[in-house]
C-alpha positions in Angstrom: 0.2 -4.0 27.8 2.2 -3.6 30.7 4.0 -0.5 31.1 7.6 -2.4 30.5 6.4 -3.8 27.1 5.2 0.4 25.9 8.2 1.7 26.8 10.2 -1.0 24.8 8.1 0.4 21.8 10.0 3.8 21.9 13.9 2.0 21.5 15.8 3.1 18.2 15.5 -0.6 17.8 13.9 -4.1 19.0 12.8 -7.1 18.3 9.6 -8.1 16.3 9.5 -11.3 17.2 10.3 -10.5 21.2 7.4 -8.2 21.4 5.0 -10.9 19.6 6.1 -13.3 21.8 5.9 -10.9 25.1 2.1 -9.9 24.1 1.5 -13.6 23.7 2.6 -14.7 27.3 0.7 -11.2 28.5 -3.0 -11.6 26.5 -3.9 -14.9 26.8 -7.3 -15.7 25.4 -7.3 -12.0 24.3 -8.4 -12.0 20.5 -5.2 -11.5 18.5 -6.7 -12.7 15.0 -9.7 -12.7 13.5 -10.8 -13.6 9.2 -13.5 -14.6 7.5 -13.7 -18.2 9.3 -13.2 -17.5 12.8 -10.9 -15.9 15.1 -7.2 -16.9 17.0 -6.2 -15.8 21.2 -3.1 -14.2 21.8 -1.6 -17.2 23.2 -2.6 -19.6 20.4 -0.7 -17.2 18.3 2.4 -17.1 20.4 2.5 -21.2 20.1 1.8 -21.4 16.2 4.0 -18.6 15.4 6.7 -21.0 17.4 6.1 -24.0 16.4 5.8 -22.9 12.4 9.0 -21.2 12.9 10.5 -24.6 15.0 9.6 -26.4 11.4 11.2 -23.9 9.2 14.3 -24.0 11.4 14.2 -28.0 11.3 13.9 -28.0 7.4 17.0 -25.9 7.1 15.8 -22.3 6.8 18.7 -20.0 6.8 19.2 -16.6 8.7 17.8 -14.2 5.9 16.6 -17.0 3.7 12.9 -15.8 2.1 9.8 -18.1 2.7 7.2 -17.5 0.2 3.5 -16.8 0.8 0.8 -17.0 -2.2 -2.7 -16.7 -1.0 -6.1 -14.7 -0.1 -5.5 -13.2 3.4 -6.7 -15.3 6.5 -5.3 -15.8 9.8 -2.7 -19.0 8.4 -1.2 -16.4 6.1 -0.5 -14.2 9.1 1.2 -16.7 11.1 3.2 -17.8 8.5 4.2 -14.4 7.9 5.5 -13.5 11.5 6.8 -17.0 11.7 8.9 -16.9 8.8 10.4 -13.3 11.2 10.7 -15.3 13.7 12.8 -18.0 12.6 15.1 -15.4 11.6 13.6 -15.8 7.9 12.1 -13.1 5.6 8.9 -13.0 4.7 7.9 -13.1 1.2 4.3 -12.7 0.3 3.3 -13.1 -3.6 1.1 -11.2 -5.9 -2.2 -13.2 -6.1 -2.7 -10.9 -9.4 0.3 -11.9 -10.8 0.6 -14.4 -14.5 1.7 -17.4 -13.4 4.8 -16.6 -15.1 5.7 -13.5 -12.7 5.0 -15.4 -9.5 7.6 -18.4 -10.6 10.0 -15.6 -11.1 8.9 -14.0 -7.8 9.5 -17.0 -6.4 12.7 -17.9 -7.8 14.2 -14.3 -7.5 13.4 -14.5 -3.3 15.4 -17.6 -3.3 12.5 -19.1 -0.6 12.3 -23.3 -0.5 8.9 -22.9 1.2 6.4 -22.0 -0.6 3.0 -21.2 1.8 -0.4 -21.7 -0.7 -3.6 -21.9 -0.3 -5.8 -24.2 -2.4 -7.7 -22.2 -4.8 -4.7 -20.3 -5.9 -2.9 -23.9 -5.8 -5.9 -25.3 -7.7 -5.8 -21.9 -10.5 -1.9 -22.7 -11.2 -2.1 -26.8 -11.0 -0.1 -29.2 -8.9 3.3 -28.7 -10.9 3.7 -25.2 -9.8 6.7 -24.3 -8.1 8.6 -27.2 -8.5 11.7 -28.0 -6.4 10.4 -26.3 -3.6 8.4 -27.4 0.0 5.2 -26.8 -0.5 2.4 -26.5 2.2 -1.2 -25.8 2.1 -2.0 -22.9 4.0 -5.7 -23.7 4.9 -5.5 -27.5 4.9 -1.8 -28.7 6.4 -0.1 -26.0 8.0 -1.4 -27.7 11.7 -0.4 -31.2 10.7 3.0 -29.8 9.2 4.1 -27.4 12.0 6.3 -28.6 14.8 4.4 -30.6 17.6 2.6 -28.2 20.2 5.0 -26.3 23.2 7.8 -26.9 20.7 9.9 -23.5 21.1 12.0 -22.2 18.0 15.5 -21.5 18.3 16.8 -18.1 19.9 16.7 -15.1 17.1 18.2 -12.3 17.8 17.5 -9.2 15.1 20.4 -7.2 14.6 19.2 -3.5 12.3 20.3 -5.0 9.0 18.8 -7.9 8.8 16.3 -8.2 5.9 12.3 -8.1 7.6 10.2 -9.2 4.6 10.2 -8.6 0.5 7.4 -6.8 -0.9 6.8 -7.1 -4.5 5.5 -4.2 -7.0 2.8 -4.1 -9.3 4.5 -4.2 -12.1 2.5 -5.0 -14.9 4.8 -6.1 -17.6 7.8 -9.1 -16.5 9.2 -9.7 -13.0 7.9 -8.0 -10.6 10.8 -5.7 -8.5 11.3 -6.9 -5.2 11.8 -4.6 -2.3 13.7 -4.8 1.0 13.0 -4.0 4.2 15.0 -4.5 7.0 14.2 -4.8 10.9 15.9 -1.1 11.7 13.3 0.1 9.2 10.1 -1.7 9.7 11.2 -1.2 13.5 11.1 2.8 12.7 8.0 3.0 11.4 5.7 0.8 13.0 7.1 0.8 16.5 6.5 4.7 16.8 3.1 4.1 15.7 2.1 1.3 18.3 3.9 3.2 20.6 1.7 7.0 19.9 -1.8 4.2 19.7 -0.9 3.2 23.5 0.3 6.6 24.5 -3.2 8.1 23.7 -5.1 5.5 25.0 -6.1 4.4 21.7 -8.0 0.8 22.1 -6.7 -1.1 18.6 -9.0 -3.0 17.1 -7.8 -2.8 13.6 -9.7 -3.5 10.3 -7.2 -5.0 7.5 -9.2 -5.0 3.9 -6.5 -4.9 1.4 -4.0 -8.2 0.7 -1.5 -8.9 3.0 0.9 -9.0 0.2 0.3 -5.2 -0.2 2.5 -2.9 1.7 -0.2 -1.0 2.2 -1.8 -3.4 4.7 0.7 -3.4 7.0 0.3 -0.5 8.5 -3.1 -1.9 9.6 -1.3 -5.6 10.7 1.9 -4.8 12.5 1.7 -1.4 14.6 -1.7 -3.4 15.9 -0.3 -6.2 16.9 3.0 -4.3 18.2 0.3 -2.8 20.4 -1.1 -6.1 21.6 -4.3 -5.6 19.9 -6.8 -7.4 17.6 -6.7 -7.6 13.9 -9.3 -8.4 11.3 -7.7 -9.7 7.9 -10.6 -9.9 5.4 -10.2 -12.1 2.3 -11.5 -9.8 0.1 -12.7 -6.3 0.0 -16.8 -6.2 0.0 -18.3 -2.8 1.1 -21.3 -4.4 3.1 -19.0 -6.8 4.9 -16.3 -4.2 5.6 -19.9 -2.3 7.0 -20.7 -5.1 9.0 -17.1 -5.9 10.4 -16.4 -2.5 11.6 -19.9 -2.4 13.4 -19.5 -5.8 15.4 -16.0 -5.4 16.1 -16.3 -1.8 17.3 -13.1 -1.7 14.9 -10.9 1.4 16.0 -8.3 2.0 13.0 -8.3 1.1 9.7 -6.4 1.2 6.3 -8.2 2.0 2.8 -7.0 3.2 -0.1 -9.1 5.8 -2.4 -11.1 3.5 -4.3 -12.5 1.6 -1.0 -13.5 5.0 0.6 -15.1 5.9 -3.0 -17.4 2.6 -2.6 -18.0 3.1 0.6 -19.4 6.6 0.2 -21.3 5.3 -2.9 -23.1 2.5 -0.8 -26.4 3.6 -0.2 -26.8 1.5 3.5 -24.2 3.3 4.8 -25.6 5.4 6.5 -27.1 2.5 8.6 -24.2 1.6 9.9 -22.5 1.9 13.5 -18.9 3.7 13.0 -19.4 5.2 16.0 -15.8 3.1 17.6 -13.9 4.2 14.3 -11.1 7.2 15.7 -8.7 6.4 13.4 -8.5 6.1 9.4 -5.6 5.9 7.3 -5.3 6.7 3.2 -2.6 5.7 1.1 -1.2 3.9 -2.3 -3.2 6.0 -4.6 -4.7 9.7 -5.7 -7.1 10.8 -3.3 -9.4 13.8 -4.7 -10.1 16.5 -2.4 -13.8 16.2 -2.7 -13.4 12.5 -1.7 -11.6 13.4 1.8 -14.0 15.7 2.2 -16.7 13.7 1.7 -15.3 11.2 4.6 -14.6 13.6 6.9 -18.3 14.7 6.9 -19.6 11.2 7.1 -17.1 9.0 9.2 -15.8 9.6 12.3 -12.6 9.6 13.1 -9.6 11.1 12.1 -7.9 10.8 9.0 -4.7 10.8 7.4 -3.5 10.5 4.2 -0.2 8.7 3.9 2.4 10.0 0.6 5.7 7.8 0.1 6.8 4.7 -1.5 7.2 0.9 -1.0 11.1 2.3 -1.7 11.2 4.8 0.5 11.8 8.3 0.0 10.1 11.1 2.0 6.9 10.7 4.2 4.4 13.3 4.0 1.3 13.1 6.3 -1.7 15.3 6.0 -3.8 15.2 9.2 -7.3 16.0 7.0 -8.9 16.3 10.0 -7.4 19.1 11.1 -6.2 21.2 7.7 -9.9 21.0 5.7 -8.2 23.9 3.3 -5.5 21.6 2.5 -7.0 18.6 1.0 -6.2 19.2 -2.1 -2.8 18.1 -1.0 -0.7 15.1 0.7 0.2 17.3 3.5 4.1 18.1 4.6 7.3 15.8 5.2 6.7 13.9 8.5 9.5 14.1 11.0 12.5 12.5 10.2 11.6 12.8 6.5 13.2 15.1 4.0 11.8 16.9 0.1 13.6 18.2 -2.6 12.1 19.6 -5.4 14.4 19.6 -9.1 14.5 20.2 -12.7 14.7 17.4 -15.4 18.5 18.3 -15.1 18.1 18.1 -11.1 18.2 21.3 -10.2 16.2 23.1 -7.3 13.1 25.0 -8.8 12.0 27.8 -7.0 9.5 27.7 -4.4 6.0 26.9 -5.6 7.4 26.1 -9.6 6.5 22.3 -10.1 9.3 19.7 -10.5 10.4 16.0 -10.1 9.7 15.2 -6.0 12.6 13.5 -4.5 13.4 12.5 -0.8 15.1 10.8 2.1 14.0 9.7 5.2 14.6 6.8 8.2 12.6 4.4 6.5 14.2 3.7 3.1 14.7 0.1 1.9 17.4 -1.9 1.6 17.4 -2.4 -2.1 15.9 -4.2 -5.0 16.2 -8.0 -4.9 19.3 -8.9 -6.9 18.7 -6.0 -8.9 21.7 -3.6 -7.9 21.8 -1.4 -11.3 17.5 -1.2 -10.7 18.5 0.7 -7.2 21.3 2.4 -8.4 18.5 3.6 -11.1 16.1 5.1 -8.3 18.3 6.8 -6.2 19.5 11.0 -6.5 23.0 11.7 -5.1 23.4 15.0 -3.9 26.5 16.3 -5.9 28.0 18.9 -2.6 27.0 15.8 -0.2 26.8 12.7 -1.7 23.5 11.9 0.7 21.6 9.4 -1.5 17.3 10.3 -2.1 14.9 8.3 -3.3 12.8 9.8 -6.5 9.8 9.6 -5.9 8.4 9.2 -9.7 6.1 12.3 -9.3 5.7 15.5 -10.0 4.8 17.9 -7.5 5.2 21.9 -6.3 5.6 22.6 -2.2 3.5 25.9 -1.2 4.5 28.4 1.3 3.8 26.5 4.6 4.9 23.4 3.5 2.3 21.3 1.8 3.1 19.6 -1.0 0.8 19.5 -4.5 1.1 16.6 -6.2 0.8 17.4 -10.1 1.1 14.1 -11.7 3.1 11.3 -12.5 6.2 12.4 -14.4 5.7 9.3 -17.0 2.7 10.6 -17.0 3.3 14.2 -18.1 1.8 14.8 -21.7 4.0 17.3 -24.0 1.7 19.0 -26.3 2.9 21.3 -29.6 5.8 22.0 -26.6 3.8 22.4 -23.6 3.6 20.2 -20.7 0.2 19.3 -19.6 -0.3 17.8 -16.1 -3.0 15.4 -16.9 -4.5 16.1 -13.0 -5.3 19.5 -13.7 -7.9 18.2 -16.6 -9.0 15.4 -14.5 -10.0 17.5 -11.4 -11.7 19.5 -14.0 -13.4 16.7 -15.4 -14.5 15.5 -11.8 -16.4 18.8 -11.4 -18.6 18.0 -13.1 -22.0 16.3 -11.7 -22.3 13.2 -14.3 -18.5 12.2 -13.7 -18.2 9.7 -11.2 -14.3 9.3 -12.1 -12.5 10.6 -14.3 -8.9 9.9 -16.2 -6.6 11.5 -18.5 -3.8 10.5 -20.8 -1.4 11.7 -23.4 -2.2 9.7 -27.2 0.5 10.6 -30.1 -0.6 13.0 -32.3 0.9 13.9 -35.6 -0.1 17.9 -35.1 1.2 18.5 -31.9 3.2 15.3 -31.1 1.1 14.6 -27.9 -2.9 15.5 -27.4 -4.9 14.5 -24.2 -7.8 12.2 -24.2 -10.0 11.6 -21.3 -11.8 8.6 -20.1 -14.6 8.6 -17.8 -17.3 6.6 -15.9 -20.4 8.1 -15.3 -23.6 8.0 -13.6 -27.0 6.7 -14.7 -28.6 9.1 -17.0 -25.6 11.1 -17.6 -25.2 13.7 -20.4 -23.0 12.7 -23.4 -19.3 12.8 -23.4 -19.6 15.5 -26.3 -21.7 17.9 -24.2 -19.1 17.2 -20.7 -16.1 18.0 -22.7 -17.4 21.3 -24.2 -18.2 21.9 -20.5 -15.0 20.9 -19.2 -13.0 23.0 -22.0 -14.4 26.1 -21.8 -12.3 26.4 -18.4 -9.2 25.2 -19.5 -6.3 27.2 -21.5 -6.3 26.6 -25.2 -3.1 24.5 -25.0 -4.9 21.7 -22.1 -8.1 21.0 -23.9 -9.3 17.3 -24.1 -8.9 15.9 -27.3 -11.6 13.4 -27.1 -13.7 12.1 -24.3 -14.4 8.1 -23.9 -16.7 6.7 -21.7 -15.9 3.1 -20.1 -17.8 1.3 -17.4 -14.9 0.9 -15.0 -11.3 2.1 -14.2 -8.7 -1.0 -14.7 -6.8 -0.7 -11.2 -4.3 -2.9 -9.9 -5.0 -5.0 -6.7 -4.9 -2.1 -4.3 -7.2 0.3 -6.2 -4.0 1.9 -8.5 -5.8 3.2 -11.3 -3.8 1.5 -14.5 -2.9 4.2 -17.1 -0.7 1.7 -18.9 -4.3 -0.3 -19.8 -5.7 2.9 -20.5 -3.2 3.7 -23.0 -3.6 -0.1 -24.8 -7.2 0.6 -24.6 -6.6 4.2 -26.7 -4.2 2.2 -29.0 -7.1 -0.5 -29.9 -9.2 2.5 -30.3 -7.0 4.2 -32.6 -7.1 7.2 -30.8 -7.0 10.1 -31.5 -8.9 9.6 -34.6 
């Protein structure tokens, strides 16, 4: 990238689709895209990107209208996405994991007339799906349905509040929440990182293993492309491909969330492996054990860091592992820009240290939930002396003296036993200690004794000792008011589509058990 094109990076604000466009004219035949099937140049990408959006501007897409994108991730699904930007459209990707109930109502709640599919997720839901609205193909007739080729797409012009895309939660019961962004905030976040990438010299070849419909990929899809580099989607996370991938690509950054470094370490090849390119690895969307981070930062290079916030917003910590080994049993400190409050359950500061509901602010909040005003209204703190409006964070967490912040657990998650409250991480890090424990979970089940009790479920390695003999192990370190209940073996952790471990399944699996017995 020319000089002109990095310094635009470091605006307060720009436009997405000027700087895809700009790369597009610059790179040529440079390798922009690559999936499963094959890989896309820079300047292909600059004429399908244009000529999808020309066709979504011809069918009547409005300014801030949502386009809808339901699929496995491949390089159609990423044009389609920055087309649907570029028309001056929102993009809208869908849940693959979703009922078939939830992703009508995802649909019908971003108010989207295209509807962007692939076939085996079009052949899973049946041709009546999604009725009333255009639908297209992704891998079969999105070339023979785009606008004919040179076609240029009508002038769009950003402006800070226009809405960027809609990302949908992982909600596990009814509609899905949809969340905002707008171009000011996506601008914030992922200019600045394309932006530091160049600064240090950083070549991006990027490595994108989870869905594109995850927030959590997009760190690993739009800074690179920002950057004029070259991104890998892959259409579904397998360690020994990822292995291969990252080899012949010479693949620079990447984005994985706990689980995927967990396999990874587990995989007994991977040691064979040439990482040697890798400088850059990010962590996010999901508890990530000390012992785990350590564990990578022994056997990958590169650094890491370990991303804390929400889809929602709220504060940003960062915790360069890399550099503070005696803090990874933490999510590091409030990036810049990014502020923490700690309260009460009647929102009042705790003192320093004391655990207490995490709440925050910072220059990447979204805009809202979809049509759900009261929902927002629901997530948000106002500051009583200010009226500044935070994000809660959902969690529970204590700040130490330089700044790091604990997390403690999930404050749905808290378990209230005979009046005391029991952080269900504390048990689990214990449980992890030990050798046989491969993973380990707790959760609070009613009891009539103490009103709440916690039972722990675990997978374990071959040959293990019995759950009996680990959880006499396990309690003889805890306080009398923590001990585990009972102790379940299962053979794996349900987790949601990014690797979120599922208590709520958990806590239907106890209910089937009839636990505690």
């Amino acid at each position: 990238m020319g000089e002109t094109q990095t310094a635009a990076l470091t605006e307060p604000f720009g436009s997405f689709p000027q700087i895809i466009a700009d790369n597009a004219s610059a790179l040529g035949d440079q390798v922009a895209l690559r999936d499963d099937e094959g890989e896309l140049g820079w300047a292909e990408l600059g004429d399908r990107v244009e000529r999808i959006a020309a066709r979504l501007q011809d069918d009547g897409l409005a300014r801030g209208q949502s386009v809808a994108i339901l699929g496995y991730s491949s390089i159609p699904y990423a044009l389609v996405f920055l087309a649907a930007v570029r028309a001056g459209g929102v993009a809208a990707p869908l849940t693959t994991s979703a009922s078939p109930e939830q992703l009508a109502g995802m649909a019908a709640d971003s108010g989207a007339k295209h509807i962007f599919i692939d076939r085996a997720k079009l052949a899973e839901l049946g041709d009546d799906c999604f009725p009333g609205m255009v639908r297209v193909v992704l891998d079969e007739d999105v070339d023979d349905w785009m606008a004919p080729a040179g076609t240029k797409a009508a002038a769009f012009d950003p402006q800070p509040g226009d809405p960027f895309n809609i990302i949908y939660s992982s909600g596990t019961t009814g509609v899905p929440k949809g969340i905002v962004h707008s171009h000011q905030m996506r601008w914030r976040q992922f200019a600045a990182t394309a932006s530091s990438w160049l600064e240090n010299g950083l070549p991006v070849r990027s490595l994108a293993s989870t869905p594109l419909y995850s927030n959590t990929t997009m760190v690993a899809f739009l800074p690179p492309l920002l950057a004029g580099g070259t991104v890998r989607v892959m259409r579904k996370f397998d360690v020994l491909r990822w292995l291969e991938f990252a080899q012949g690509d010479r693949t620079t950054v990447t984005m994985l969330v706990p689980v995927q470094y967990r396999r990874l370490m587990q995989e007994p090849r991977f040691d064979d492996f040439d990482l040697s390119a890798l400088q850059l690895k990010y962590c996010t969307s999901a508890p990530f054990p000390a012992h785990l981070k350590r564990e990578v930062l022994d056997r990958m290079p590169g650094a890491l860091i370990e991303i804390y916030s929400m889809t929602e917003g709220g504060v940003v910590c960062l915790l360069e592992a890399h550099k503070f080994p005696d803090k990874l049993h933490t999510v590091g400190r409030p990036a810049p820009g990014s502020e923490l409050k700690v309260l009460d359950d009647e929102d009042r500061p705790v003192a320093p240290g004391t655990p207490g509901n995490l709440i925050g602010r910072s220059q990447t909040m979204m805009m809202g939930y979809k049509n759900q005003p009261e929902k927002t209204r629901e997530g948000y703190w106002s500051d009583p002396e200010t009226g500044e409006v935070w994000q809660r964070m959902g969690d529970i967490g204590r700040v130490d003296a330089e700044g790091f912040v604990e997390l403690v657990g999930r404050a749905k998650d808290m378990i209230i036993s005979g009046g005391f409250n029991i952080f269900p991480v504390d048990l689990e890090d214990e449980l992890a200690k030990e050798a046989d424990v491969v993973e380990a979970a707790v959760i609070g089940v009613p009891s009539e004794r103490w009103g709440e009790t916690p039972v722990g479920f675990v997978t374990l390695k071959p040959d293990a000792r019995g759950c009996d003999a680990i959880m006499a192990a396990v309690n003889s370190r805890l306080g009398k008011t923590q001990r585990l209940a009972q102790l379940h073996a299962i053979a794996d952790m349900p987790r949601s589509h990014i690797g979120k471990l599922l208590k709520t399944e958990l806590r239907e699996e106890a209910t089937r058990r009839g636990l505690p017995a």
